[in-house]
Jmol script that loads the backbone (N, CA, C; Angstrom):
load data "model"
ATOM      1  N   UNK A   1      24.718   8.200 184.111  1.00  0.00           N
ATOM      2  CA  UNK A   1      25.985   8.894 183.893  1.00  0.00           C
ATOM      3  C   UNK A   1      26.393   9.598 185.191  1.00  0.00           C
ATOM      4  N   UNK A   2      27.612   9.393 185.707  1.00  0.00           N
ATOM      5  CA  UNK A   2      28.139   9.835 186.815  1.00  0.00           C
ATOM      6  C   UNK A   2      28.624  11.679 186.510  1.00  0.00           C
ATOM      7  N   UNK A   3      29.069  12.220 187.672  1.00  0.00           N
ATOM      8  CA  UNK A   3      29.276  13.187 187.388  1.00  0.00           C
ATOM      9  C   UNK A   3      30.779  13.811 186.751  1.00  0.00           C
ATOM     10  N   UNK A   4      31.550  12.686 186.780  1.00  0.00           N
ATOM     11  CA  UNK A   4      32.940  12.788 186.017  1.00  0.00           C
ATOM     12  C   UNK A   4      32.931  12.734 185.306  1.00  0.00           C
ATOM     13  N   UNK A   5      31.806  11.748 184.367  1.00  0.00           N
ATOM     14  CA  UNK A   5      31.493  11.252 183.065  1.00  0.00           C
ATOM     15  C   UNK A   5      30.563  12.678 182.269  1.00  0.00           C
ATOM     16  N   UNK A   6      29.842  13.157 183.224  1.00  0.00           N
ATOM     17  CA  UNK A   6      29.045  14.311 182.930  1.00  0.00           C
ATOM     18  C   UNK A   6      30.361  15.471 182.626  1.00  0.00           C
ATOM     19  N   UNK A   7      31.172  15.676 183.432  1.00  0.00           N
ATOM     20  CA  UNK A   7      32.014  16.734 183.573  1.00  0.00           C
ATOM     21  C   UNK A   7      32.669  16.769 182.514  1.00  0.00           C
ATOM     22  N   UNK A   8      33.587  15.025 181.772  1.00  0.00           N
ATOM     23  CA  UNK A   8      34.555  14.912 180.761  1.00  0.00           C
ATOM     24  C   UNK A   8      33.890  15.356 179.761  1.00  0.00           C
ATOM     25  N   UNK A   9      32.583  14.792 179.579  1.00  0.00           N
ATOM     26  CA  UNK A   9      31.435  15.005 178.425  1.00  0.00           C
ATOM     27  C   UNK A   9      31.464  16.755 178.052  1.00  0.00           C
ATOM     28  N   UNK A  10      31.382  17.907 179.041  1.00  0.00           N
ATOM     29  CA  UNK A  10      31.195  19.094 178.649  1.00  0.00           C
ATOM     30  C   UNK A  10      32.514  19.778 178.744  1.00  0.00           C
ATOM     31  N   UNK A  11      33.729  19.266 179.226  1.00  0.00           N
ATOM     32  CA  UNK A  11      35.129  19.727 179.118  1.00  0.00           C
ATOM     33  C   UNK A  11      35.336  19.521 177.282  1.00  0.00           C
ATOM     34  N   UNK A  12      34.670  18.318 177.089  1.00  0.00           N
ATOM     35  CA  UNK A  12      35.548  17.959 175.812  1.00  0.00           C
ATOM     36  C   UNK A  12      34.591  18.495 174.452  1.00  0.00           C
ATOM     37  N   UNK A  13      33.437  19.208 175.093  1.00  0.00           N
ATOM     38  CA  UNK A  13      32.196  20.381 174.254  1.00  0.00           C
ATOM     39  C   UNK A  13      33.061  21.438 174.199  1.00  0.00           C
ATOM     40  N   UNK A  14      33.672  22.065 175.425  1.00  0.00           N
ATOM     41  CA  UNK A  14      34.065  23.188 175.908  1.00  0.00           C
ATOM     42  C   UNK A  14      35.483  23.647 175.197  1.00  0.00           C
ATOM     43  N   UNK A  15      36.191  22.151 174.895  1.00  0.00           N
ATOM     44  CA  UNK A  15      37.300  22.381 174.238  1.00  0.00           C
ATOM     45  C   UNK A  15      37.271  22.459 172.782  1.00  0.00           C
ATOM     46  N   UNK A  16      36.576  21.509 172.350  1.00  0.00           N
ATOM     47  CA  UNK A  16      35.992  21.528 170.437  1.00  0.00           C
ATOM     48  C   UNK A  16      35.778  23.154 170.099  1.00  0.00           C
ATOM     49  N   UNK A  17      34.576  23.599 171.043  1.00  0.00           N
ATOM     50  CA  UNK A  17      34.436  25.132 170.994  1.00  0.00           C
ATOM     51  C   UNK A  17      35.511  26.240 171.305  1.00  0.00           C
ATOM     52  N   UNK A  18      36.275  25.912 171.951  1.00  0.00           N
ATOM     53  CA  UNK A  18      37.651  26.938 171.726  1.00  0.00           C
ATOM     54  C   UNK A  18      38.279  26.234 170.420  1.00  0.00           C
ATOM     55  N   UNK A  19      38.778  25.263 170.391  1.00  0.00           N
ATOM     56  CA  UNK A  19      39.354  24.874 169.007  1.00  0.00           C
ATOM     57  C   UNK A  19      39.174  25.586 167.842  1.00  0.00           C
ATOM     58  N   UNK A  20      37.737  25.513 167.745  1.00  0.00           N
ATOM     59  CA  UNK A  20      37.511  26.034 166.782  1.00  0.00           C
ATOM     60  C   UNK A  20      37.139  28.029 166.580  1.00  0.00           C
ATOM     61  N   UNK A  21      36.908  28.351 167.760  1.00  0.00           N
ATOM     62  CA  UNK A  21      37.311  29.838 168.061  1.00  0.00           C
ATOM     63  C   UNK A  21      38.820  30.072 167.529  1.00  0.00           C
ATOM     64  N   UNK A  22      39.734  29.392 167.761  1.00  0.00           N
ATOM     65  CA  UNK A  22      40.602  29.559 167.508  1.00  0.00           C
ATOM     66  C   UNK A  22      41.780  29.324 166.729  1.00  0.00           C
ATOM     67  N   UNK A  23      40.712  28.679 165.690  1.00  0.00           N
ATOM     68  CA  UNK A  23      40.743  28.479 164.605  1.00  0.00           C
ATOM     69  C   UNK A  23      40.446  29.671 163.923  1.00  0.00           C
ATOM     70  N   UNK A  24      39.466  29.680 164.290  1.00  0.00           N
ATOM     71  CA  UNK A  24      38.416  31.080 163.560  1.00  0.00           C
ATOM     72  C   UNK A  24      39.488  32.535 163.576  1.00  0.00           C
ATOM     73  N   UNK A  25      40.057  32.727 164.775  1.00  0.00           N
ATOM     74  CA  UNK A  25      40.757  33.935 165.370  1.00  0.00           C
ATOM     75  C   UNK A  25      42.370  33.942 164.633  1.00  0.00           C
ATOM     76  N   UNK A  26      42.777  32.214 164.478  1.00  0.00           N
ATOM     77  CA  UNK A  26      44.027  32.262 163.841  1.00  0.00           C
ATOM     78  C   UNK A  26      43.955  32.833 162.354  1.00  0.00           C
ATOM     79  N   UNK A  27      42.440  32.360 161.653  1.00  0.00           N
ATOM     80  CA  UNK A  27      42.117  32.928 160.430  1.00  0.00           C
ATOM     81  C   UNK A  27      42.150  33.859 159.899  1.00  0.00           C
ATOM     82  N   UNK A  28      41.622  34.465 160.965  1.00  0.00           N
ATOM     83  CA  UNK A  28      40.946  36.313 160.699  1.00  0.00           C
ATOM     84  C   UNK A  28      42.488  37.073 160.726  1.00  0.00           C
ATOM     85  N   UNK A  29      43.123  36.296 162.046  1.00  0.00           N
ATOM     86  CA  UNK A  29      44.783  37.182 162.232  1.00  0.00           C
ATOM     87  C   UNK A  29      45.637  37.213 160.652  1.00  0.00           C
ATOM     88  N   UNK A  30      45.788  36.094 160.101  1.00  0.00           N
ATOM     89  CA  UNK A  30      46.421  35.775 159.007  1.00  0.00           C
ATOM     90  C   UNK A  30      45.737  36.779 157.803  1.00  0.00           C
ATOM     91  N   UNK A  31      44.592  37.129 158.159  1.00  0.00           N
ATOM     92  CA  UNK A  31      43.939  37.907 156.847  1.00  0.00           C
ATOM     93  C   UNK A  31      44.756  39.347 157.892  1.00  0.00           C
ATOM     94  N   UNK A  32      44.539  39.490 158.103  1.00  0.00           N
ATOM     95  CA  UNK A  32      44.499  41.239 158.941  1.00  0.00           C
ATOM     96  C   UNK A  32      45.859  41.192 160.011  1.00  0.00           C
ATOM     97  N   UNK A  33      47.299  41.040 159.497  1.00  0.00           N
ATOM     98  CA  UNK A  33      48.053  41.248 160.949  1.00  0.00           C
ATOM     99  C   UNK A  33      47.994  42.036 161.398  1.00  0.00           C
ATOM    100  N   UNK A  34      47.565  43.279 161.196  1.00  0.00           N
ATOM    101  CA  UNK A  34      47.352  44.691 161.797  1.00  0.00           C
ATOM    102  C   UNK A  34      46.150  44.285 163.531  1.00  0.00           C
ATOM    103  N   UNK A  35      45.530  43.033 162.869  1.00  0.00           N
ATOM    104  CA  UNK A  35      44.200  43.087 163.472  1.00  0.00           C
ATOM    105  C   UNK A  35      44.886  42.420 165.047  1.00  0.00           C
ATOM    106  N   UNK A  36      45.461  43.319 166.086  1.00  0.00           N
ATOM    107  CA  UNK A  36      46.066  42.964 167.273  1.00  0.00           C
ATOM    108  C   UNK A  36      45.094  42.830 168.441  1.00  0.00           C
ATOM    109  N   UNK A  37      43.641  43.302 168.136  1.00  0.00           N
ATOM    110  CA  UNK A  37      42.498  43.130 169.358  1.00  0.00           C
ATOM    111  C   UNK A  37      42.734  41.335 169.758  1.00  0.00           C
ATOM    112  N   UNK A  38      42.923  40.605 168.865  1.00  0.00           N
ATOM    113  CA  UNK A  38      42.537  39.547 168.811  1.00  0.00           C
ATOM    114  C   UNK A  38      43.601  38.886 170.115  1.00  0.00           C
ATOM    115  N   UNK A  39      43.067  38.235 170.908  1.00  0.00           N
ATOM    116  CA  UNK A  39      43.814  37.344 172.133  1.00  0.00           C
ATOM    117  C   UNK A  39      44.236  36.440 171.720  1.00  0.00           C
ATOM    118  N   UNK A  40      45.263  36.048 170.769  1.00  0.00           N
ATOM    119  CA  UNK A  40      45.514  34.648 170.114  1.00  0.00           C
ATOM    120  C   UNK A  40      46.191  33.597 171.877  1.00  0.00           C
ATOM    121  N   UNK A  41      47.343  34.724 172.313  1.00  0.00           N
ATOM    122  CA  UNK A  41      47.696  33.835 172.971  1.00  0.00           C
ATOM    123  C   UNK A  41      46.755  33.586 174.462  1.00  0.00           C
ATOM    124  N   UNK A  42      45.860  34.188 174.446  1.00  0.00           N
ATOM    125  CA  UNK A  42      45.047  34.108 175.695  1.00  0.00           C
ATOM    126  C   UNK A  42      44.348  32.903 175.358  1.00  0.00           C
ATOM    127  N   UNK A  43      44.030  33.049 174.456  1.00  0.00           N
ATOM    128  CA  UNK A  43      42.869  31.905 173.704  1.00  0.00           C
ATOM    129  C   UNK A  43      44.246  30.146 173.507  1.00  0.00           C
ATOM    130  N   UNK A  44      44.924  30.563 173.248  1.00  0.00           N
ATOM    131  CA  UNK A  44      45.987  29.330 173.537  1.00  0.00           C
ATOM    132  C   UNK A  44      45.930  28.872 174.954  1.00  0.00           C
ATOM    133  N   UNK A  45      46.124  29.608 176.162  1.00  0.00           N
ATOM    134  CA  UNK A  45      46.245  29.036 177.502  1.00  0.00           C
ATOM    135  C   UNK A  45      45.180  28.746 177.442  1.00  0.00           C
ATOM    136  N   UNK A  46      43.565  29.466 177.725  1.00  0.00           N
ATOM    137  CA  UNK A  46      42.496  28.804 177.812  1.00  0.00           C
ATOM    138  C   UNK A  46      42.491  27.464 177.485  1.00  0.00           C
ATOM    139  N   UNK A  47      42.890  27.233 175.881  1.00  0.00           N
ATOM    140  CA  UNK A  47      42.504  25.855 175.443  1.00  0.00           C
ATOM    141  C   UNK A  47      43.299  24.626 176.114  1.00  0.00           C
ATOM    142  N   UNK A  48      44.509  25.187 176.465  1.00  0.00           N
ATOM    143  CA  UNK A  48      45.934  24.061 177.284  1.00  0.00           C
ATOM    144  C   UNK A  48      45.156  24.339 178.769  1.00  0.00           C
ATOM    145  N   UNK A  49      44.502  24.930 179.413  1.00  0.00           N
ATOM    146  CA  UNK A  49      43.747  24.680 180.871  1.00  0.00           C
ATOM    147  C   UNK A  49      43.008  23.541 180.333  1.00  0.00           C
ATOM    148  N   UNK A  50      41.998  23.738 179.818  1.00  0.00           N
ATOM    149  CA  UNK A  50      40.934  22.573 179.523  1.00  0.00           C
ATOM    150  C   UNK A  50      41.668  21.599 178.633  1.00  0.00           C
ATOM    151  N   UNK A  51      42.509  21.101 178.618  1.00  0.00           N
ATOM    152  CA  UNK A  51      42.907  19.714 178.379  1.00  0.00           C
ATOM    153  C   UNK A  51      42.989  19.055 179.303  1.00  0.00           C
TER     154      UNK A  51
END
end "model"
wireframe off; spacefill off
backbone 0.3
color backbone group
């Protein structure tokens, strides 16, 4: 395995795992709108970098 192939391989780990953070974070917001700690839109750019 080359190292691009290595790289796509843990970009596309790296992205499943925000996905689903932010999944998790869209969840919790919808229970609690009060609950404003939460970085929804930070956690959006993160995930649109790693695409």
């Amino acid at each position: 395995m080359n190292k691009s192939q290595l790289s796509h391989r843990s970009n596309r780990k790296f992205r499943r795992a925000i996905e689903k953070w932010l999944a998790d974070l869209n969840y919790v917001s919808r229970l609690d709108v009060n609950y404003s700690r939460i970085p929804i839109k930070a956690m959006q750019a993160l995930l649109n970098q790693a695409k």
